[in-house]
C-alpha positions as semicolon CSV with decimal commas, in nm:
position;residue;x (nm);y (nm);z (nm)
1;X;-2,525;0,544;2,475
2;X;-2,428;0,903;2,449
3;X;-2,677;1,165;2,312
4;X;-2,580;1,260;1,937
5;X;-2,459;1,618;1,902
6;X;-2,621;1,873;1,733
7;X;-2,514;1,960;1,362
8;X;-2,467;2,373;1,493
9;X;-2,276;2,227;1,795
10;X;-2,058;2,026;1,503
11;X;-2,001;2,338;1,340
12;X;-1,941;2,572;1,607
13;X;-1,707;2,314;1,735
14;X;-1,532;2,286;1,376
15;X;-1,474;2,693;1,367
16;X;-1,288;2,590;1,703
17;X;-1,121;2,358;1,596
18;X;-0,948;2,518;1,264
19;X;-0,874;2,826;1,504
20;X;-0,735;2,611;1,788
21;X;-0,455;2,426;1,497
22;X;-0,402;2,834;1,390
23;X;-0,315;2,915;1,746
24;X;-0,136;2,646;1,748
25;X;0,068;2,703;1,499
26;X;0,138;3,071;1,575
27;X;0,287;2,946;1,862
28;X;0,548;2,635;1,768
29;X;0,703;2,911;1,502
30;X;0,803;3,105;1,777
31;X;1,079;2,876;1,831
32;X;1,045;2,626;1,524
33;X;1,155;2,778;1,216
34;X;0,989;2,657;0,882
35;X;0,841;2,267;0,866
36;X;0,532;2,360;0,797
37;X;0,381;2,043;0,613
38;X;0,553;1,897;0,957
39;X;0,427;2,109;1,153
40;X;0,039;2,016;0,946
41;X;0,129;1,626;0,968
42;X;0,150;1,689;1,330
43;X;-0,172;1,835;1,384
44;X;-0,336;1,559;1,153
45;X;-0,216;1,305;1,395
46;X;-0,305;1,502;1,683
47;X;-0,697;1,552;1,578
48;X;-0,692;1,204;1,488
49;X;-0,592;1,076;1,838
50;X;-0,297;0,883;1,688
51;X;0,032;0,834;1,688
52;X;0,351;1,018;1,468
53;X;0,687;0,898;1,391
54;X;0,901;1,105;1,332
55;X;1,209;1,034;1,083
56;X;1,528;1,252;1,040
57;X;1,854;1,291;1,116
58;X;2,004;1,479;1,428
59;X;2,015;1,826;1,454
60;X;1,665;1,870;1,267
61;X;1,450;1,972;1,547
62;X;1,218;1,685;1,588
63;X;1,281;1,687;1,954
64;X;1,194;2,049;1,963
65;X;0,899;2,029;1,763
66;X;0,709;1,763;1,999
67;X;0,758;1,941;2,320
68;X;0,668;2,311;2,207
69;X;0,332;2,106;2,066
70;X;0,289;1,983;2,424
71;X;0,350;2,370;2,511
72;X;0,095;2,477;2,339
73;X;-0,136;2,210;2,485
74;X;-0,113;2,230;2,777
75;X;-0,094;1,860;2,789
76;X;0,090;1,677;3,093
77;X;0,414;1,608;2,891
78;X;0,643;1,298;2,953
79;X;0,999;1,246;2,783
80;X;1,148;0,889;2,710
81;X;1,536;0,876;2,612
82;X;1,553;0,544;2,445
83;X;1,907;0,364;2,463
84;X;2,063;0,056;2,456
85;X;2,041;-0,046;2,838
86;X;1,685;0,089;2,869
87;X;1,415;-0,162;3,030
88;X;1,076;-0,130;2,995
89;X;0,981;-0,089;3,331
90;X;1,168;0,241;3,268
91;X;0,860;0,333;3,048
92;X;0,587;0,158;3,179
93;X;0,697;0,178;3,544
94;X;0,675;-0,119;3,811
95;X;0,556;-0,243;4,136
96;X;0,715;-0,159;4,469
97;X;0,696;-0,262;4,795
98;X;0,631;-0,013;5,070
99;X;0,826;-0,157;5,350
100;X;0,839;0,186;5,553
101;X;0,388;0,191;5,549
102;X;0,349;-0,149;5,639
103;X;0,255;-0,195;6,044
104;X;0,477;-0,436;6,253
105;X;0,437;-0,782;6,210
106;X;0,241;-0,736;5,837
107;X;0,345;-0,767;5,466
108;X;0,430;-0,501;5,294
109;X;0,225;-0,362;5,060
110;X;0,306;-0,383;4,680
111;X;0,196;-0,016;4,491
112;X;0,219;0,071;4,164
113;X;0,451;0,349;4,071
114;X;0,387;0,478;3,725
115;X;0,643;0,565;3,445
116;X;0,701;0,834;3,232
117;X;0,426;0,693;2,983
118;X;0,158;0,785;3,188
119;X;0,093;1,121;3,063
120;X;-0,102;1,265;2,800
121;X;0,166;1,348;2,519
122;X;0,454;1,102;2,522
123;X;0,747;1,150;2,321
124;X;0,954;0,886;2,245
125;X;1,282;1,014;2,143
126;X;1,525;0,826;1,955
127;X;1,298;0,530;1,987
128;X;1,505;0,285;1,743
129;X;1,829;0,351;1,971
130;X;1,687;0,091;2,204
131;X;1,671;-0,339;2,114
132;X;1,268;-0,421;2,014
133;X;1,203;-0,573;2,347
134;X;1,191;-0,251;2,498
135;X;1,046;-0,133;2,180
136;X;0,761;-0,360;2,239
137;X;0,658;-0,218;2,575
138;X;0,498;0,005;2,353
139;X;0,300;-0,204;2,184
140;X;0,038;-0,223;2,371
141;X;0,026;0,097;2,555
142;X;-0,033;0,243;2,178
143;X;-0,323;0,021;2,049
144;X;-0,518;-0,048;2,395
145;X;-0,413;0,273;2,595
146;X;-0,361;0,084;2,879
147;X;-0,030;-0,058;3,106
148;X;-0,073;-0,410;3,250
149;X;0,229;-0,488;3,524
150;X;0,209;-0,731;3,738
151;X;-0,121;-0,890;3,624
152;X;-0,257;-0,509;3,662
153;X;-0,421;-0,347;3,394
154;X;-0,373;0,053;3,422
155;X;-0,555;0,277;3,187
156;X;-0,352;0,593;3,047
157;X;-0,436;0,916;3,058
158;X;-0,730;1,079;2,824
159;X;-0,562;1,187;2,529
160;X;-0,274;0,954;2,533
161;X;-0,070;0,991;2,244
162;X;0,270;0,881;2,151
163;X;0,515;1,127;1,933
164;X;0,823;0,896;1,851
165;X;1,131;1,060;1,666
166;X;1,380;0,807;1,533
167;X;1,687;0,850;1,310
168;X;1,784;0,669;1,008
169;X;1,859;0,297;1,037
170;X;2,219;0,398;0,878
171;X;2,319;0,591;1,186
172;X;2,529;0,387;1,439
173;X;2,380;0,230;1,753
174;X;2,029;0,169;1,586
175;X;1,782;-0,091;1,545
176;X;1,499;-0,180;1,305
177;X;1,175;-0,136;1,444
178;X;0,935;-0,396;1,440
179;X;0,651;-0,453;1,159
180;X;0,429;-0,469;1,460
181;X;0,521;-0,099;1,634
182;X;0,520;0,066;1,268
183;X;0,172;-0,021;1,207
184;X;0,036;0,128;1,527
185;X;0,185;0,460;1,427
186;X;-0,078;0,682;1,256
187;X;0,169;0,855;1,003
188;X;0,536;0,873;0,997
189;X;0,635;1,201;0,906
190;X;0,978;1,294;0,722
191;X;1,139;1,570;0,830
192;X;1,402;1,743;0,604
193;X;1,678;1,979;0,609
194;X;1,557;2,352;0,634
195;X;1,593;2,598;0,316
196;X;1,906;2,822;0,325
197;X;1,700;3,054;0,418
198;X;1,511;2,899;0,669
199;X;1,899;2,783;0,851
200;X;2,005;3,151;0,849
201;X;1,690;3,235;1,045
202;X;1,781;2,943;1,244
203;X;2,106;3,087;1,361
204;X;2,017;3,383;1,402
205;X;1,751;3,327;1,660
206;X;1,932;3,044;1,838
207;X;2,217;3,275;1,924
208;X;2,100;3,546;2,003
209;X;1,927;3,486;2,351
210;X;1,664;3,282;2,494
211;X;1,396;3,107;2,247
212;X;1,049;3,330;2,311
213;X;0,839;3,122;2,584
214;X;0,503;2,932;2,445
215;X;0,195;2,977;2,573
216;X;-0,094;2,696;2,640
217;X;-0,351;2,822;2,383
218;X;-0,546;2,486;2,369
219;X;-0,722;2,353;2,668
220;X;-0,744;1,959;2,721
221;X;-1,137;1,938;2,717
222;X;-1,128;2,110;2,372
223;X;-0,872;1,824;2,233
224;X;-1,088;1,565;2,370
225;X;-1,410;1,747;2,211
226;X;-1,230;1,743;1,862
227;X;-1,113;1,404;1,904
228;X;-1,473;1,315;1,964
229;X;-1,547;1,523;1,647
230;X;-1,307;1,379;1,410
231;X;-1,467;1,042;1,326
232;X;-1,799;1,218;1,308
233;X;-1,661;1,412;1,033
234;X;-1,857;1,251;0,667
235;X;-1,622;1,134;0,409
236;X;-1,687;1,095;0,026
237;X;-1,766;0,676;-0,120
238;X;-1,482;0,803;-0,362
239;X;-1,228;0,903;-0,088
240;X;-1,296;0,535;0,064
241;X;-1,270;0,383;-0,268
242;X;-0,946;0,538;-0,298
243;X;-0,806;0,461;0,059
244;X;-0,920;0,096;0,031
245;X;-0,749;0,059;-0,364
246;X;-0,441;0,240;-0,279
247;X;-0,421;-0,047;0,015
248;X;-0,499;-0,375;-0,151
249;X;-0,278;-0,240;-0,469
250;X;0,023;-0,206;-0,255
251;X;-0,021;-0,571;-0,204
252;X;0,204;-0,809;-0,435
253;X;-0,076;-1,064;-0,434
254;X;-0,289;-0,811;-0,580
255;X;-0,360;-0,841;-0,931
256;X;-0,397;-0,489;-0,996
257;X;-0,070;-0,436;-0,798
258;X;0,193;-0,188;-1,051
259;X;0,493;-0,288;-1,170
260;X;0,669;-0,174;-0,869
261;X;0,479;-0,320;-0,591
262;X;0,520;-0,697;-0,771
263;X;0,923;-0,624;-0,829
264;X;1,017;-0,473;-0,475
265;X;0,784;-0,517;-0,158
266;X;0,748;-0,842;0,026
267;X;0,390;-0,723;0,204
268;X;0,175;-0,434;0,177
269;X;-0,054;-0,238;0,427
270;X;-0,340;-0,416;0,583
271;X;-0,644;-0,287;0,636
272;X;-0,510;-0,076;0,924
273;X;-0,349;0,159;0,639
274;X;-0,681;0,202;0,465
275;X;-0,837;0,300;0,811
276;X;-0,555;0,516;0,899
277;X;-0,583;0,679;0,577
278;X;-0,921;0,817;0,599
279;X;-0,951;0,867;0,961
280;X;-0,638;1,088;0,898
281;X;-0,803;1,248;0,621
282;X;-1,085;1,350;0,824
283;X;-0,850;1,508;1,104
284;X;-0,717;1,700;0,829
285;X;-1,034;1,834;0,697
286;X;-1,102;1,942;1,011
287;X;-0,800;2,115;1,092
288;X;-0,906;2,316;0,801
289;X;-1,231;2,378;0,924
290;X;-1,429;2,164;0,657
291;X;-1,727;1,966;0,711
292;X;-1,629;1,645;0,511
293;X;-1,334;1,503;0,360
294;X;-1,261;1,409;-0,005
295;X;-1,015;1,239;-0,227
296;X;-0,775;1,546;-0,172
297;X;-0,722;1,465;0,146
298;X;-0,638;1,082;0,100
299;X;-0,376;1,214;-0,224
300;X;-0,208;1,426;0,032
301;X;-0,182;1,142;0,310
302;X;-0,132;0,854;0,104
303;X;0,287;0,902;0,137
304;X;0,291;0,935;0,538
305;X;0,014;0,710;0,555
306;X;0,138;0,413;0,396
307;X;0,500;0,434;0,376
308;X;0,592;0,300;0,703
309;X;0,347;-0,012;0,620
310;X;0,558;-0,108;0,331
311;X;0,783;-0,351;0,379
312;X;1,074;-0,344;0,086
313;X;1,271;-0,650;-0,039
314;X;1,630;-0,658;-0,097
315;X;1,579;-0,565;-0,456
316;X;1,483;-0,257;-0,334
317;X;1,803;-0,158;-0,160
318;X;1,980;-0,296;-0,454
319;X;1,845;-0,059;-0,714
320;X;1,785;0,267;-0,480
321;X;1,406;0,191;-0,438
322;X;1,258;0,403;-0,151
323;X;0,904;0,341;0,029
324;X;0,826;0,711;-0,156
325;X;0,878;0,594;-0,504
326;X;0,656;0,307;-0,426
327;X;0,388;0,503;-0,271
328;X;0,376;0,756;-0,604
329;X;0,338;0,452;-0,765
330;X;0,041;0,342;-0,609
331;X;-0,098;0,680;-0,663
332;X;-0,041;0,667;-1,013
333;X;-0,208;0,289;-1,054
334;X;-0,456;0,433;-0,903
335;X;-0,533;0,729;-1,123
336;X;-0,482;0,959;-0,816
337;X;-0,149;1,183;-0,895
């Protein structure tokens, strides 16, 4: 059993920590213009040691947004394209024989060569462009943090964290992603067209020479520290209260449910949502430097939170019914708005 830290090491380590997400920041807005509460989401999911999807159409800078994170990190940084003809060996990797090491007369030996998931921020790009049994060599990579090929189990790196983007089901060439894969995802975060203003600073910069380079500003042992930090982190009875309600309410079964959950979702957020709710809600307390979190936090990550773990009805599509309106729903049933 590890020795407890001290409460000054706690609080020298959460001065780090809101400086290390303000460094952080400083730097991604050298080339990412605007998306701040993306930009926040992010760094939530990032303290939290989970896992962000990322939802938007083309063109929005989701791609860009992961890697100058990774920048900043200084974070071994692997890339998956998903498409239609991708395997999953092409993410987890696969055993080979070395023919050319093996002596005369012996068998050659079978080595594991490792894929591009093996590195300490992954991001998934376009991850819905590729059929779920591909989809599903995620699965377990994201829950366990290990690989197992060949009857070989291969632990992942230390942080391993998966940044998926994925574009809207309406697009061409997609594919719905499995109840399954959504759940493991920490948040999904939307990202939205930039302000007029924001797009004219866009264009300008992006022709107009070379983005400005990012510097690491965030060392791995200090993200590992924090990650150690965030479940430390206290949290209010009320801001559990309201995690755990706004979960069982989004339930049709519940009795409490509102009008909306009973008319348009088929089945609600497990008890994964609840825990993803407040251990997100500590990450973002400390990304602001605070010692505990509080029902503020869970009101502003109740949409990203639970959204994903929604799953709609056809009614839904039918009268325009989004996983948002059902979420503000929740947080009005629940006296939370």
């Amino acid at each position: 059993m590890t020795a407890a830290v001290s409460v000054t090491s706690d609080a020298e380590l959460l001065h780090t920590c809101a400086r290390a997400c303000e460094r952080l920041k400083e730097q991604v807005s050298r080339v990412v213009v605007g998306q701040d509460a993306v930009v926040d989401a992010l760094l939530v999911t990032l303290l939290a040691r989970g896992h962000a999807l990322l939802v938007g159409v083309p063109g929005l800078a989701k791609t860009l947004l992961v890697s100058s994170m990774a920048e900043a990190l200084g974070l071994s940084f692997g890339r998956v394209q998903f498409t239609p003809d991708l395997l999953p060996a092409d993410i987890t990797g696969t055993d080979v024989l070395n023919e050319h090491d093996a002596a005369p007369g012996s068998r050659p030996r079978v080595s594991f060569m490792p894929g591009p998931i093996f590195k300490n921020l992954v991001l998934a790009d376009e991850i819905n462009r590729t059929p779920p049994k591909t989809q599903a060599a995620l699965l377990q990579a994201m829950q366990e943090r290990t690989v197992t090929v060949g009857g070989v189990t291969h632990p992942l790196p230390d942080p391993f964290q998966v940044f998926a983007t994925r574009n809207p089901i309406e697009q061409e060439g997609t594919y719905l992603l499995p109840e399954a894969q959504l759940d493991r995802f920490l948040l999904e975060i939307h990202v939205d067209y930039p302000s007029e203003a924001e797009e004219r600073e866009i264009v300008r910069r992006t022709t107009s020479g070379p983005p400005l380079a990012i510097e690491p500003v965030v060392t791995a042992d200090e993200i590992r520290a924090i990650g150690r930090l965030v479940p430390r982190i206290p949290v209010t009875d009320e801001a559990v209260a309201l995690a755990v309600r706004l979960s069982r309410i989004s339930r049709p079964s519940d009795p409490d449910a509102p009008e909306a959950v009973a008319k348009y979702v088929r089945f609600g957020a497990g008890p994964r949502g609840s825990q993803a709710l407040v251990l997100s809600a500590k990450a973002r307390a400390a990304m602001r430097g605070e010692a505990a979190a509080d029902v503020d936090d869970i009101r502003a990550l109740a949409l990203p939170a639970l959204r994903h773990r929604l799953v709609l009805g056809y009614r839904a599509d039918v009268d325009g019914v989004t996983d948002e309106v059902v979420v503000r729903a929740l947080l009005e049933r629940a006296g939370a708005r």
